[in-house]
C-alpha positions in Angstrom: 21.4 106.9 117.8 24.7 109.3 117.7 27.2 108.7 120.2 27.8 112.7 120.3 25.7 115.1 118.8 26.4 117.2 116.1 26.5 120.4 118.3 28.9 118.8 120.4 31.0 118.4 118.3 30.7 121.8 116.7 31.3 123.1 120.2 34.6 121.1 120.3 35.9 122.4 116.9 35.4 125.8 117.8 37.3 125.3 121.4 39.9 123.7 119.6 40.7 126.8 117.4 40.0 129.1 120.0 43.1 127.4 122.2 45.3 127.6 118.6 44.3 130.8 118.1 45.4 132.0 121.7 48.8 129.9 121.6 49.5 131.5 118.5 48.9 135.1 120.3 51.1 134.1 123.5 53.7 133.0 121.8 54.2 136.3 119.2 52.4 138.7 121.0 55.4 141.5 121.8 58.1 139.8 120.2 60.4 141.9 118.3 61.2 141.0 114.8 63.6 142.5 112.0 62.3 144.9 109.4 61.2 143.3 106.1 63.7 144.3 103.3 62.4 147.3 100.8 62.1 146.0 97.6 64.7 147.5 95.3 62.9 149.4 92.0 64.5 148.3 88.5 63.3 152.1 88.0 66.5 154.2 87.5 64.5 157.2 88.7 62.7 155.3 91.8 62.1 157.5 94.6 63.2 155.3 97.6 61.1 154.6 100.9 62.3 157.4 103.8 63.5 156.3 107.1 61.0 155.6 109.2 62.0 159.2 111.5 61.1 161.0 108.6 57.8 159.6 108.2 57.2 160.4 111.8 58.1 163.2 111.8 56.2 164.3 108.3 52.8 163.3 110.2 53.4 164.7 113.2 54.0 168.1 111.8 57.4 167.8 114.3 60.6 168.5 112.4 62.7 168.9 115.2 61.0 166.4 117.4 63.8 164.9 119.9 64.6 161.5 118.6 67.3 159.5 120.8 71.0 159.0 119.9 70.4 155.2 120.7 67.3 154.6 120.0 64.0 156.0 119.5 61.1 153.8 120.7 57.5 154.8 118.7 54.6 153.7 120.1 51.4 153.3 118.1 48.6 153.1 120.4 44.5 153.8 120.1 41.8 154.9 123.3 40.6 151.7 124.3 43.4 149.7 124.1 44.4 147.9 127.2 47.5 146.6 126.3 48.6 149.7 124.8 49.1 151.6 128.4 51.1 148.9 129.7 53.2 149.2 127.0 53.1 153.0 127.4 54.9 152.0 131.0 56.8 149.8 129.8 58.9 151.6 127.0 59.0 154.6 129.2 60.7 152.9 131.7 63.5 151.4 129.2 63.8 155.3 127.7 64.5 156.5 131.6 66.8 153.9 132.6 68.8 153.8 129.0 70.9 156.6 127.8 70.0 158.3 125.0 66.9 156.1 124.3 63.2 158.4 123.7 59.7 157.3 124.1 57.5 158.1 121.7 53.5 157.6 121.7 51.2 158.0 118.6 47.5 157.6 118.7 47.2 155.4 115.8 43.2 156.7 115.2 44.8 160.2 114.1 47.6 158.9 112.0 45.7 157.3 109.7 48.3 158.3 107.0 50.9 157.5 108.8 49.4 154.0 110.4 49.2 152.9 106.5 52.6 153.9 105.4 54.5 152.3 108.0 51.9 148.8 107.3 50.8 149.5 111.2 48.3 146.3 111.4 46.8 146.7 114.6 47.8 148.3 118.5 49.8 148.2 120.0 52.7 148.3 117.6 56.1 149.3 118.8 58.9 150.1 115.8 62.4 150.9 117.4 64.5 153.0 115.3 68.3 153.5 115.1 70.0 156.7 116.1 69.9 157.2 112.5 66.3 157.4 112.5 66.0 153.8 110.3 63.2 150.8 111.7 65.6 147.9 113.2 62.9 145.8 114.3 59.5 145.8 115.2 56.8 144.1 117.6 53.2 143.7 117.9 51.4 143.4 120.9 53.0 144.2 124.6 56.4 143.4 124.7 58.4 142.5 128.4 61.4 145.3 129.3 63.8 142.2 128.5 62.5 142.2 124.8 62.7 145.9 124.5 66.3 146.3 125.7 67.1 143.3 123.8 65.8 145.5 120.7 67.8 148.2 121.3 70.9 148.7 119.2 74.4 148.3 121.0 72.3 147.5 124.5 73.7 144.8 126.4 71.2 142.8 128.9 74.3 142.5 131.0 74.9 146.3 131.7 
C-alpha cells in the first residue's frame, strides 16, 4: 500500500505552482520597465510606429487633449477591476503633487483598437510618456507612488 496517495500528491503539485505562480505576480506586479526597442524596417519607404501620444490621442478622438510637460501618466483600466482604482488613486496623486505631470484613465473595453496597438496585455497597465509624448517605460499591475515617481523623467525621489 502507497505511502501517499495519488491525489495527494496531485494536490501538492498544484499548491506548489499556485505559490510560484503568486511569487512570480508579487515580485513584477507594478514594476516599471523600459519600452522594448521598435524594430527598424530594411524598407526605405517604412512608415515608422507613432509616439505613443499620438496613438492616444487618435483613439480618443482628442487632438488637443492636455498631455503634461513632464510627463503624462495613461492609465489603461476595465469595470471590474479592483486593482485598477487603486491605481486610479494612486497616479492621480503623483500628477497633483508633481509639476507638470497628467493623469490619464482609459477604459481598456472601449479601446479595443487602441489596447492592441500599444500590445496592452491585461489591466491595469500604466505607460508613462515623456513630455514629448514618447513611452519611457511601462508597468503592469498596481504600482506603489515610489515606483511611479521613480518612472517619471527628470523626478528626483529626493525632492
Amino acid at each position: 500500500m502507497p505511502l501517499v496517495s495519488t491525489g495527494a500528491w496531485i494536490a501538492v503539485a498544484a499548491i506548489v505552482i499556485a505559490l510560484a505562480f503568486g511569487l512570480f505576480r508579487l515580485l513584477t506586479d507594478g514594476h516599471f520597465r523600459g519600452t522594448k526597442e521598435l524594430a527598424v524596417s530594411d524598407e526605405p519607404h517604412a512608415v515608422p510606429e507613432p509616439r505613443a501620444w499620438d496613438a492616444v490621442t487618435d483613439a480618443l478622438h482628442e487632438r488637443d487633449a492636455e498631455r503634461g510637460e513632464r510627463a503624462t501618466l495613461v492609465q489603461f483600466s476595465s469595470a471590474f477591476c479592483a486593482p485598477c482604482r487603486a491605481t486610479r488613486r494612486i497616479l492621480g496623486e503623483v500628477a497633483e503633487i508633481v509639476p507638470g505631470v497628467v493623469h490619464i484613465e482609459i477604459d481598456a473595453e472601449h479601446h479595443l483598437d487602441l489596447v492592441r496597438r500599444l500590445d496592452i496585455l491585461r489591466t491595469p497597465t500604466t505607460l508613462v510618456l515623456d513630455g514629448a509624448g514618447a513611452e519611457v517605460a511601462r508597468a503592469t499591475g498596481a504600482p506603489r507612488k515610489e515606483q511611479v515617481l521613480s518612472a517619471i523623467p527628470t523626478y528626483d525621489l529626493e525632492s
